[in-house]
Structure formats: structure tokens, C-alpha cells
C-alpha positions as CSV (number, residue, x, y, z in Angstrom):
1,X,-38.8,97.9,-105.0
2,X,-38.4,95.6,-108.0
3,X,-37.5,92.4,-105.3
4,X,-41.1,93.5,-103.7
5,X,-43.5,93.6,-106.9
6,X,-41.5,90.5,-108.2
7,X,-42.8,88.4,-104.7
8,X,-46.0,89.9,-104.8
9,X,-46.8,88.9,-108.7
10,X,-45.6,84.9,-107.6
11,X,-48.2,85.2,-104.7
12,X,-50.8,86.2,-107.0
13,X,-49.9,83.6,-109.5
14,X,-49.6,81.0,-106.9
15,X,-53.4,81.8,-105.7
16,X,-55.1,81.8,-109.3
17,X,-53.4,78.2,-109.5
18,X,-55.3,77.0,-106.5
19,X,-58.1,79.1,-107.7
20,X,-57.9,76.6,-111.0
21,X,-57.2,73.3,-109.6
22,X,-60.7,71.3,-109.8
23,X,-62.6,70.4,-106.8
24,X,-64.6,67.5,-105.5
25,X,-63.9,64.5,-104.4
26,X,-62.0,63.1,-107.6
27,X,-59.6,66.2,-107.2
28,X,-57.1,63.7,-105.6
29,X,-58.5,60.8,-107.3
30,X,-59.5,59.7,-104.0
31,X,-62.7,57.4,-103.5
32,X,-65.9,58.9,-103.0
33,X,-69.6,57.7,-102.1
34,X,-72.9,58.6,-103.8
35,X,-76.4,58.3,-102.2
36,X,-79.4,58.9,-104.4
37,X,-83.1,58.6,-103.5
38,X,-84.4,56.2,-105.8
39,X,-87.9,56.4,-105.5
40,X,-89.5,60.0,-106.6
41,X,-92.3,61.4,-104.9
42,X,-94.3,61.7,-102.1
43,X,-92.8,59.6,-99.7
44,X,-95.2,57.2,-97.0
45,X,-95.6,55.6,-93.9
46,X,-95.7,51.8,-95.1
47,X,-93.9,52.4,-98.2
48,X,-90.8,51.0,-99.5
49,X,-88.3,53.6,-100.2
50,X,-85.3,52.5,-102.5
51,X,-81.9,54.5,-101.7
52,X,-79.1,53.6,-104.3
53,X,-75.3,54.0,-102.3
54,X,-72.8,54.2,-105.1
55,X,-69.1,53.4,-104.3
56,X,-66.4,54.8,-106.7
57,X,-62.9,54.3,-107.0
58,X,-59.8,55.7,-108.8
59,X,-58.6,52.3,-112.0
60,X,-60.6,49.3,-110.1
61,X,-61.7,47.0,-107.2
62,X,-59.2,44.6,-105.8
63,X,-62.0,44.1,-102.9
64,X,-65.6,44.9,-103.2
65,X,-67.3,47.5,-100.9
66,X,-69.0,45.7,-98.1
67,X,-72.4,47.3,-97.4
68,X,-73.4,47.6,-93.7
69,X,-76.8,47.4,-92.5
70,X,-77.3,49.8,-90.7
71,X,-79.6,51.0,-88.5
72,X,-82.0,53.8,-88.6
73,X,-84.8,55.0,-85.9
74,X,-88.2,54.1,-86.8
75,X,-87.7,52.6,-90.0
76,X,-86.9,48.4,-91.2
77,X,-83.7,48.6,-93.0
78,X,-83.2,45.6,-95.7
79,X,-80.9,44.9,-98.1
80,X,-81.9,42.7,-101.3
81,X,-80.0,40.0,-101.8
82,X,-79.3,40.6,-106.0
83,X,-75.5,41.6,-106.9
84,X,-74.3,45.3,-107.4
85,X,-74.6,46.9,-110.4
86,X,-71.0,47.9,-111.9
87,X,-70.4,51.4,-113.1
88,X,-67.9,53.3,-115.0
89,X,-67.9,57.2,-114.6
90,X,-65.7,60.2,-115.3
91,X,-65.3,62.5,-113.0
92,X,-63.0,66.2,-113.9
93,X,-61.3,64.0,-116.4
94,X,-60.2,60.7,-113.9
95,X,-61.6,57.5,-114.9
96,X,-63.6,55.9,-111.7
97,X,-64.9,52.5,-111.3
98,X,-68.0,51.6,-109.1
99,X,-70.1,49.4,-107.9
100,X,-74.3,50.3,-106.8
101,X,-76.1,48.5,-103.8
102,X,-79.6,49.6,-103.2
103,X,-81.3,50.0,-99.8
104,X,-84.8,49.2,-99.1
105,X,-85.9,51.5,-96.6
106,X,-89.5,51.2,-94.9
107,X,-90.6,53.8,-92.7
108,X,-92.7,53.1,-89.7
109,X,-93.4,56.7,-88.8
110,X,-93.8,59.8,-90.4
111,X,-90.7,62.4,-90.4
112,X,-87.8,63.8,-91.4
113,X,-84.7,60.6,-92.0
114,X,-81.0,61.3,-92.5
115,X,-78.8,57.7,-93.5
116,X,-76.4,57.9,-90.7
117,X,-72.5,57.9,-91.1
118,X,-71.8,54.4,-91.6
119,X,-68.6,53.1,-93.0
120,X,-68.1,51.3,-96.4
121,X,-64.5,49.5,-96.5
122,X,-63.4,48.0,-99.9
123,X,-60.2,47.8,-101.9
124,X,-58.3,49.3,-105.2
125,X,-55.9,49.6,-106.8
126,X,-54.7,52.9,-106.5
127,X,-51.6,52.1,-107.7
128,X,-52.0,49.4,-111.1
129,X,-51.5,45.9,-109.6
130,X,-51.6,47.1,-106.3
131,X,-53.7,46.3,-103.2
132,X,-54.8,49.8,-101.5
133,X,-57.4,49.2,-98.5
134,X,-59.8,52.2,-98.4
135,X,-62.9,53.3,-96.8
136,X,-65.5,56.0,-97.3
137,X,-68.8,57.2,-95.5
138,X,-72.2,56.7,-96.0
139,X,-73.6,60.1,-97.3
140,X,-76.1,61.6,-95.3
141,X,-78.9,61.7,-97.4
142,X,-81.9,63.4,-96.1
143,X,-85.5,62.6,-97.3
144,X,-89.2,63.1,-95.3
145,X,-91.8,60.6,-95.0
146,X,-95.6,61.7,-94.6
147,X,-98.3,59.8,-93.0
148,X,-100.2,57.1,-95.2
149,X,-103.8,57.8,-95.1
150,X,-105.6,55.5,-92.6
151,X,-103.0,55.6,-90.7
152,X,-103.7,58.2,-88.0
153,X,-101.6,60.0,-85.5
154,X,-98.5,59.2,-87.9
155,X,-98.9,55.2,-87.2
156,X,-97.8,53.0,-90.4
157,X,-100.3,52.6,-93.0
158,X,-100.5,49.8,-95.3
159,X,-98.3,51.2,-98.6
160,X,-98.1,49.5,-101.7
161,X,-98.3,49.7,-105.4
162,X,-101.0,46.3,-105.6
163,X,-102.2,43.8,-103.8
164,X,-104.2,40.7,-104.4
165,X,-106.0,38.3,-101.8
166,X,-106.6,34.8,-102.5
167,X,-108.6,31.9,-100.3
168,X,-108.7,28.2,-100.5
169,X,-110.1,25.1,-98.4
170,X,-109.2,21.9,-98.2
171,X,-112.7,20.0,-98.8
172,X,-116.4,21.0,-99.8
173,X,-117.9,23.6,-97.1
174,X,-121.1,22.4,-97.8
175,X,-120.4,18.8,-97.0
176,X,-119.3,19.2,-93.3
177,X,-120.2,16.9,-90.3
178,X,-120.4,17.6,-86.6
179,X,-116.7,16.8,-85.7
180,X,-115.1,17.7,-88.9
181,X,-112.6,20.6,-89.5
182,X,-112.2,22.9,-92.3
183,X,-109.0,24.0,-93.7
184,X,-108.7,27.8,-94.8
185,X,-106.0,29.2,-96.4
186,X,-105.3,33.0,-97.1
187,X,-102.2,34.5,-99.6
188,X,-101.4,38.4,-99.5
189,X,-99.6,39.1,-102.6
190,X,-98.4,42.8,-102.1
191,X,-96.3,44.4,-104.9
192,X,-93.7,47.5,-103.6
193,X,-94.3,45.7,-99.9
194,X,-91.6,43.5,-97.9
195,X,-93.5,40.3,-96.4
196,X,-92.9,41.1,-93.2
197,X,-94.7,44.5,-93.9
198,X,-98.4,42.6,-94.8
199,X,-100.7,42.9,-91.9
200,X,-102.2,40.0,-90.4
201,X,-105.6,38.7,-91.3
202,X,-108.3,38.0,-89.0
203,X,-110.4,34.9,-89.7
204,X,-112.8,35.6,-87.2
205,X,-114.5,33.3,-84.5
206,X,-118.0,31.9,-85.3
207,X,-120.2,31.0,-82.7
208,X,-119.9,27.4,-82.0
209,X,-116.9,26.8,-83.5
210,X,-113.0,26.9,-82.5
211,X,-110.7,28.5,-84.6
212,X,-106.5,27.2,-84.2
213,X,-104.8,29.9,-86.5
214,X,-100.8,28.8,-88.0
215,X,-98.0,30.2,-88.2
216,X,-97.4,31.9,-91.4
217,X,-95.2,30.9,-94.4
218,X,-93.2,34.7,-95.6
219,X,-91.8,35.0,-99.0
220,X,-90.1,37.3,-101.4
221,X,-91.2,37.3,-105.6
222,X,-88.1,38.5,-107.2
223,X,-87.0,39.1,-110.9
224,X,-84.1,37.0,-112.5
225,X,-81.5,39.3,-111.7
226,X,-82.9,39.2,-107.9
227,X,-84.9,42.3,-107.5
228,X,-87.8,42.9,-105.1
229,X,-91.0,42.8,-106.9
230,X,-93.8,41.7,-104.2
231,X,-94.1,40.4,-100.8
232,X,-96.4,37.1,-100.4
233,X,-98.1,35.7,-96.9
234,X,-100.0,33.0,-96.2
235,X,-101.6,32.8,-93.3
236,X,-103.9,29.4,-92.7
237,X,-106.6,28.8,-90.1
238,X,-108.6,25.5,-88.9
239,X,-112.2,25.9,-88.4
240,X,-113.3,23.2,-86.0
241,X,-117.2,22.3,-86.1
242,X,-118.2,20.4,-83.0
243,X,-122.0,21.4,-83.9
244,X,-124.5,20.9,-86.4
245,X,-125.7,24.1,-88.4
246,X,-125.1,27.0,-90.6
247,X,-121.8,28.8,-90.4
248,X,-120.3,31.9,-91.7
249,X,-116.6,32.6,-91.9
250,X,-115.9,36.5,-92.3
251,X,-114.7,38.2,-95.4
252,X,-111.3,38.8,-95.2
253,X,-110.6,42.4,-96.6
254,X,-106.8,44.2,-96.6
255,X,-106.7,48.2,-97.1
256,X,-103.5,49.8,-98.8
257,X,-103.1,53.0,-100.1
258,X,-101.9,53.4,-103.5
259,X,-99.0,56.4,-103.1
260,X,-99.2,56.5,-107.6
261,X,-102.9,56.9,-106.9
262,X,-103.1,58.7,-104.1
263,X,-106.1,56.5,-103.6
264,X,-106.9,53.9,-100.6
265,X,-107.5,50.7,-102.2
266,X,-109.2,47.4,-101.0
267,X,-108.8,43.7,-101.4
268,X,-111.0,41.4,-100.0
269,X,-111.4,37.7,-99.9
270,X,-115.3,36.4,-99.7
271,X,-117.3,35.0,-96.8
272,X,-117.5,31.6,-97.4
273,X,-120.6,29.8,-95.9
274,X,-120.4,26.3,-94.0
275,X,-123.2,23.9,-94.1
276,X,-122.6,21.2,-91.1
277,X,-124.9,18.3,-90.8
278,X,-125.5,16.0,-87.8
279,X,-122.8,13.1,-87.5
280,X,-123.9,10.2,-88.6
281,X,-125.6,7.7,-86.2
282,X,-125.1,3.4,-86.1
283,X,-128.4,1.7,-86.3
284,X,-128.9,-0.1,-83.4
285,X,-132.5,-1.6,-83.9
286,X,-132.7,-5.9,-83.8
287,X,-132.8,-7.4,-86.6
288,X,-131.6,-10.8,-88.0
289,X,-128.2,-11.9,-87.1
290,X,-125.9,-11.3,-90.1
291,X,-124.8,-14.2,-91.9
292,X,-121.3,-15.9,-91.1
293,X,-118.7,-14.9,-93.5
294,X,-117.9,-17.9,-95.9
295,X,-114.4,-19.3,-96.2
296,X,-112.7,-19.1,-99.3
297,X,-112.1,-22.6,-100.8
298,X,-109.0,-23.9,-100.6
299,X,-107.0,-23.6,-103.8
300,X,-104.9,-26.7,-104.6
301,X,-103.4,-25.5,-107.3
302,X,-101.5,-22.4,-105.0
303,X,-100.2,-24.9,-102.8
304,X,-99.2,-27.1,-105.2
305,X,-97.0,-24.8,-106.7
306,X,-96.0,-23.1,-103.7
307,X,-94.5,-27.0,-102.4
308,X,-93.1,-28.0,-106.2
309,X,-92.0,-24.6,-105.9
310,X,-90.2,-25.4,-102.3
311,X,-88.7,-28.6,-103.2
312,X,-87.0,-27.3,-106.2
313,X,-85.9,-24.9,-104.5
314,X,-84.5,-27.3,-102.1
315,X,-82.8,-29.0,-104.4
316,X,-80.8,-26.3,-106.0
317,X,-79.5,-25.4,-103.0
318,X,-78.4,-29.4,-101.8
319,X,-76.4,-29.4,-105.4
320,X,-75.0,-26.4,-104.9
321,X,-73.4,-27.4,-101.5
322,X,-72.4,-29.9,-103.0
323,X,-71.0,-28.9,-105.8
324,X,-69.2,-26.1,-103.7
325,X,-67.8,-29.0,-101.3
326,X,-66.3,-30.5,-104.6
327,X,-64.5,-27.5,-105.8
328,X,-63.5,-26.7,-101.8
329,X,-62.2,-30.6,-102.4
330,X,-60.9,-30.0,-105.6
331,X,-58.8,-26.8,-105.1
332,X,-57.4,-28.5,-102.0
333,X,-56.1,-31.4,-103.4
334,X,-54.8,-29.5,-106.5
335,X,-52.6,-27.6,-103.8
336,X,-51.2,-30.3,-101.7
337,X,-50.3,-31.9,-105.4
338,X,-48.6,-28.4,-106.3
339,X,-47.0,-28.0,-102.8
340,X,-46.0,-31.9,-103.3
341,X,-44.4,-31.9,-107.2
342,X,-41.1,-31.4,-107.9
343,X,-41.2,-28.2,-109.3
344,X,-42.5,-26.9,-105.7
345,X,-39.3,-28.9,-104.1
346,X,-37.0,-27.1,-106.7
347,X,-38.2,-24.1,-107.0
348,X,-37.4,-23.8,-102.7
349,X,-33.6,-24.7,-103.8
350,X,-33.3,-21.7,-106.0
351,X,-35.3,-19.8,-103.0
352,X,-32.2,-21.2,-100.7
353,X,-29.7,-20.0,-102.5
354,X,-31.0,-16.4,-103.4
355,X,-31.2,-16.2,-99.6
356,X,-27.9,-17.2,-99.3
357,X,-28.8,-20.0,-96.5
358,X,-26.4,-22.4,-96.4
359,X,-28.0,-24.7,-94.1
360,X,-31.4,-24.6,-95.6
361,X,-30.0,-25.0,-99.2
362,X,-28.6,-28.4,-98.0
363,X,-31.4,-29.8,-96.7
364,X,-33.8,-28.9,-99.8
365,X,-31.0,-29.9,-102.0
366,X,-31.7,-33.2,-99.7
367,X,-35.3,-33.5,-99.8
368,X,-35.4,-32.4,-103.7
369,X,-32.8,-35.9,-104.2
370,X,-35.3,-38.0,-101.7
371,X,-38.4,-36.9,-103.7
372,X,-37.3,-37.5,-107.3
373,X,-35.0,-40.8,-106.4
374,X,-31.7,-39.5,-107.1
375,X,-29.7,-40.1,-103.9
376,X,-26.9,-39.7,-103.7
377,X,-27.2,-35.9,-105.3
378,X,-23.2,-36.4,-106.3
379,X,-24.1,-39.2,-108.6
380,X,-27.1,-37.2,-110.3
381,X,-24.4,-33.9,-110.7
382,X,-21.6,-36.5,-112.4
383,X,-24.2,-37.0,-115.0
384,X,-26.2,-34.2,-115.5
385,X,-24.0,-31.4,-114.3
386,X,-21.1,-29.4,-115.7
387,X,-17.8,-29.2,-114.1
388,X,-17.9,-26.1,-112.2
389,X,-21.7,-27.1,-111.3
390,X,-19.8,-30.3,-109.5
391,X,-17.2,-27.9,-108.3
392,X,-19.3,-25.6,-106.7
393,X,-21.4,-28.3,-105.1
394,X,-18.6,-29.8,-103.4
395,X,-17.1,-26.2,-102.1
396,X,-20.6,-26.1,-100.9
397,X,-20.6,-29.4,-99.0
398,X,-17.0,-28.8,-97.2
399,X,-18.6,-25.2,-96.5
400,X,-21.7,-27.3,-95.1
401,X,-19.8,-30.2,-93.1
402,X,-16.4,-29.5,-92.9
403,X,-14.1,-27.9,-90.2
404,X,-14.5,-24.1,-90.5
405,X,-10.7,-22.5,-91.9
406,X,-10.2,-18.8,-92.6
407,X,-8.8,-19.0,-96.2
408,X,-11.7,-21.2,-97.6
409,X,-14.3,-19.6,-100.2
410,X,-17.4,-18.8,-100.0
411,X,-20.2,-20.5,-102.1
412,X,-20.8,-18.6,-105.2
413,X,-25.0,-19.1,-104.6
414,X,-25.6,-17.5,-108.3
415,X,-23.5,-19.6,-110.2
416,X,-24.6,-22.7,-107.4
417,X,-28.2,-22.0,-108.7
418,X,-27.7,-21.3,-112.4
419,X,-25.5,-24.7,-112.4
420,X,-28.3,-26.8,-110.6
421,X,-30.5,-25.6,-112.8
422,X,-29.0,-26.4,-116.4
423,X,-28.4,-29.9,-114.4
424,X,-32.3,-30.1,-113.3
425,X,-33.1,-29.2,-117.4
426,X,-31.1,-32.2,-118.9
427,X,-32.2,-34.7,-116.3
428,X,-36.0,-33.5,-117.6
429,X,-34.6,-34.0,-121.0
430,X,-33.6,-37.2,-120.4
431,X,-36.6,-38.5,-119.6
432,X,-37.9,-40.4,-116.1
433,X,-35.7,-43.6,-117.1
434,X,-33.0,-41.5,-117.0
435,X,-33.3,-41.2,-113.1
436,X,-31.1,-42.3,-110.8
437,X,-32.0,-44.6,-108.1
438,X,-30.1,-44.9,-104.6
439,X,-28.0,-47.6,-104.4
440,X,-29.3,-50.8,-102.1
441,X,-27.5,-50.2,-98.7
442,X,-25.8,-52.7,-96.9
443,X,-28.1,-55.0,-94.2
444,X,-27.8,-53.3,-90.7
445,X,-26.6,-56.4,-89.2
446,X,-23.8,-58.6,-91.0
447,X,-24.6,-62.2,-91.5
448,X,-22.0,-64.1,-89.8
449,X,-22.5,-67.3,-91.4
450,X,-21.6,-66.2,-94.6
451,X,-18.3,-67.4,-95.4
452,X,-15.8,-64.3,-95.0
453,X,-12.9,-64.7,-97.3
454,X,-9.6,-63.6,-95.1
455,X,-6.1,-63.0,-96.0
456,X,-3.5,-65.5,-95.1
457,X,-1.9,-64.9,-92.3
458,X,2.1,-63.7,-93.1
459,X,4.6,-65.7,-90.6
């Protein structure tokens, strides 16, 4: 009996604890979605209805809600382009984070509406520093729209909190000809009305004249932070007169009704009155031939300067050709002397022998001895060079002309250049008397008359 009240008492304790656990939708500290009818009243055909949709979310957003647009039956559903308001709330003692869109909601009927279940995905961190994707559904918010006066049978009315008509043309209406066009301009400037919402004007057709209406120019007045305030249209019109006479143009007039009010308001821009006179006609009666137009004189003093200025002109340009011919000359010859010097012819020695080439290396070593007179090169080395210099130059030369053997060195091409060098630096030193000249060579042919001196002949 004890065992039996004993389970009984935990039931009862286990059911007042569910009994206490708080409800709602932060229970769980799940997300949740808010709708809230924004604008109070009497709600109107015609009328923009503003329906705040509030997203919360357990800590914060990783990823913002993305608001659908939806659809909804008989009504233009909008959604203004300003960013969401952030919120911070407390609900049963768990900190949520939000973020508030607002709808813009213009009923074309008259009825009951209900927002339909569309889906709001987002993410949060549920856990801190966490990425959790979540979703939540529109609320169905409910709300009834009556029929704006004027507009009969439950057909939109014209809803809106002000609105202002304004006309302009392009030129004097009272200054007209047969054949001209007039320009007329309307601008709807409706406060609490989308654009799109303004009804169209009607500029009327006067007898006797054609009427080409434009397409018209829609746009939104908005506060800094990118709110709604007032829907402008401007509508423009050409009136074409083909006629002489009196014209009117109709009053352009716009009915709204005023749901702060309750009254039906009216706007209206005035007739505007045309005056068009006869087109102008050419006189066509005889009369004395018009005198022949006289030619200007001929001014000297133009042409003058025009020819001084021609020739100088000229003249600029022949010295300049020329002078440019004379650099061209100039920087050519200063390169054939730079190719031709005997720095140039040196400098492709110590080129040789960083490329290791022995063949090339002779026959610079060659042309370098040719061009600054000291042929032989041995002779120039015995007196400018050091010991190894000589050394290495002759290693180089059996290397060059001798018979190939497989215990022979190869040509140090460092040291080779490094000696040559030094050598080329006292033979600058020296000074240009200090070159060596080649040594007369023998005639080609032997002159047989000279007197040959022979040895005696040993019996």
C-alpha cells in the first residue's frame, strides 16, 4: 500500500512540473515569427496597409532572414527596399535577437485577407560560434478591408493620405501657330500611395487637334533611412494644332479618399486655354529685285600673316629634319667609333674567355694585336706581362695549335683574363710610344742577285 501512494505522489509531482514549465514559442528557445498590423484603423480598398513580420532568434544571426514575396489574392504585395530594423527582446527570461521587415500591402478588393504560410529561412547561432540553419512560418495574420468610397461594387478606390497635382508646358499657349505643338506635362504626387497605384489622367481630345499621350515616368519619395513616403507620376501629352483658333484643354482633376478623414478629397489641375493663330504667309507680290549681296574686301593683312605665318612654319620644320638627320648622323658615327676603339676589341677578349671559347679567344686575342700594332702578341706579353700571364698564354697557344694529348692542361680562362688585363693596364700606362710595332717581314720573293754569302765547301 505504501509502494502504491509512494508512485502515485511522483505522478502528481511529475504533472504540476509540466503544469509549471513556461509556454510559447521561447519555451525551447526555439525561433519564432511575429506579424503585426501596422497600420490602425479602418482598413480600404486603394490603401496601403503596412504589416511588420518580426523574426527572432535564441543569442544572434549568423544569416539574415530572407523575406519572400509572397503572393496574396487580390491584393499588390511590395516590399520597400530600406534595411530591417534590429531588435532585442526577452521572452520568459531567454534573450532573443531579431530583425523587422515591413510589408506593404495594397488591397484591390474589399474582404477578409489572411498572409499565407510562407517560409522565412535564416541562420543562428544556437549554439555560441556556431552556424544553426533555421526556418520559421509566416504568421497568419488576418485583417479585413472595406470598400473605399467611390468605389462601387467593392472596385478599388483611389486611397491616400494627400495628393497634389501639378501642370507645366513647354512654351506660351497663347503664342501658338497653325502647325505648332504644345507640350503638357502632369505630376501626381500621392502620399500613403505606391506609383503604380495613381490612376491615369485623361488629357482629353479637343476638336481639331491630335493628342500623342507618353509613356509615364513612376517614382518612389523616400525618407533617408529608405521609407515609403509618396508615390509620384508624370504622365506628358503633345497637343498638336493643325488649325487656327481657340482651344481648351480639360481640367485635369484626381479623387482620393482620405481614410484619417473619412472624407473624399479632390485635386485638380486647371484648363489651360490655347490661342492658335494663322501660320505665317511669304509675300509674294513684285517688287524690286533685291540688291546683290556685296563682297567683303579682301583683307591683306589676314593673308599676310596667314603666308609669313606658313613659311615659318616651313622653316622650323626643314631645320628640324635637319637637325634630326645630324644627330641620326651623329649617334651613328659615335657607334661605329665605339664598336671600332680598342676598348670594344678588348672588352670581346675578356668576353672570350668568360665563355670559355678557345677558338674565339684566339682570334680576338688576334684582331685586338692587329688593331693596336702589337703583332706579334708574344712580344707585347714579354714586356707588359707577368710570368704566369706569359705562361698561361703559351699553354693557351699549344691548347690552340698543337697536337691534342690527354695529360695536357686546360687553360685557366680566369687567371688568362686577369693576366691580360694587368698587361693591357701598363701598356696604357706607358703611353702610345710605348707600342709595339710588327717587325718588317721578309720580301715574298728572294732577290737572287744579291750576293749570298756560302760556307766553304769541306773536302
Amino acid at each position: 500500500m505504501i509502494r502504491v501512494v509512494t508512485g502515485v505522489s511522483a505522478l502528481m509531482l511529475a504533472l504540476l512540473a509540466c503544469l509549471l514549465m513556461p509556454a510559447g514559442p521561447a519555451a525551447a528557445a526555439d525561433p519564432f515569427a511575429r506579424a503585426t498590423l501596422a497600420t490602425k484603423g479602418t482598413l480600404y480598398t486603394g490603401q496601403e496597409v503596412h504589416i511588420d513580420v518580426d523574426v527572432f532568434v535564441p543569442n544572434y544571426f549568423l544569416a539574415p532572414p530572407q523575406f519572400p514575396l509572397f503572393d496574396l489574392s487580390g491584393a499588390v504585395v511590395t516590399i520597400p527596399d530600406g534595411r530591417g530594423m534590429n531588435l532585442n527582446e526577452t521572452v520568459n527570461g531567454e534573450s532573443f535577437s531579431g530583425i523587422r521587415k515591413s510589408y506593404v500591402v495594397t488591397p484591390q478588393t474589399a474582404g477578409d485577407y489572411t498572409l499565407p504560410p510562407a517560409e522565412i529561412p535564416f541562420g543562428y547561432a544556437a549554439v555560441p560560434g556556431q552556424l544553426t540553419e533555421g526556418k520559421v512560418t509566416l504568421p497568419p495574420l488576418k485583417f479585413t478591408v472595406e470598400a473605399a468610397p467611390g468605389g462601387a461594387g467593392g472596385e478599388a478606390g483611389v486611397t491616400a493620405v494627400k495628393v497634389t497635382v501639378d501642370q507645366a508646358l513647354d512654351r506660351d499657349a497663347s503664342g501658338l501657330h497653325a502647325g505648332d505643338a504644345l507640350v503638357r506635362t502632369i505630376t501626381v504626387r500621392a502620399e500613403g500611395l505606391d506609383a503604380m497605384m495613381i490612376p491615369e489622367p485623361n488629357f482629353g481630345s479637343p476638336v481639331g487637334a491630335r493628342v500623342y499621350v507618353h509613356d509615364p515616368a513612376l517614382s518612389e519619395e523616400r525618407t533617408p533611412r529608405g521609407e515609403p513616403v509618396a508615390g509620384i507620376r508624370k504622365d506628358a501629352a503633345t497637343y498638336v494644332f493643325a488649325q487656327a483658333g481657340s482651344y481648351r484643354l480639360p481640367a485635369i482633376d484626381v479623387e482620393w479618399f482620405d481614410p484619417q478623414t473619412g472624407n473624399i478629397e479632390q485635386a485638380e489641375a486647371p484648363m489651360v486655354a490655347v490661342t492658335v493663330a494663322a501660320a505665317p504667309t511669304v509675300d509674294t507680290a513684285l517688287g524690286p529685285p533685291a540688291p546683290e549681296p556685296q563682297k567683303p574686301p579682301f583683307d591683306w593683312q589676314l593673308w599676310a600673316g596667314v603666308g609669313a605665318a606658313t613659311v615659318i612654319a616651313a622653316a622650323l620644320i626643314w631645320l628640324a629634319a635637319r637637325l634630326l638627320n645630324r644627330v641620326e648622323s651623329w649617334g651613328e658615327a659615335w657607334h661605329r667609333h665605339r664598336l671600332d676603339s680598342e676598348r670594344e676589341y678588348f672588352r670581346r677578349i675578356e668576353q672570350a674567355c668568360r665563355d670559355h671559347d678557345l677558338t674565339r679567344l684566339g682570334r680576338t686575342l688576334d684582331a685586338w694585336s692587329r688593331k693596336t700594332g702589337n703583332a706579334p702578341l708574344s712580344r707585347w706579353l714579354d714586356r707588359f706581362a707577368d710570368a704566369a700571364t706569359q705562361r698561361l698564354f703559351a699553354e693557351h697557344q699549344r691548347l690552340l695549335y698543337g697536337k691534342p694529348s690527354e695529360g695536357r692542361k686546360k687553360t685557366d680562362f680566369g687567371a688568362l683574363r686577369s693576366g691580360l688585363r694587368n698587361a693591357r693596364r701598363n701598356w696604357l700606362r706607358s703611353g702610345p710610344s710605348a707600342t709595339a710595332r710588327p717587325a718588317a717581314l721578309p720580301p715574298l720573293n728572294p732577290d737572287f742577285a744579291r750576293p749570298v754569302n756560302r760556307l766553304p765547301l769541306q773536302g
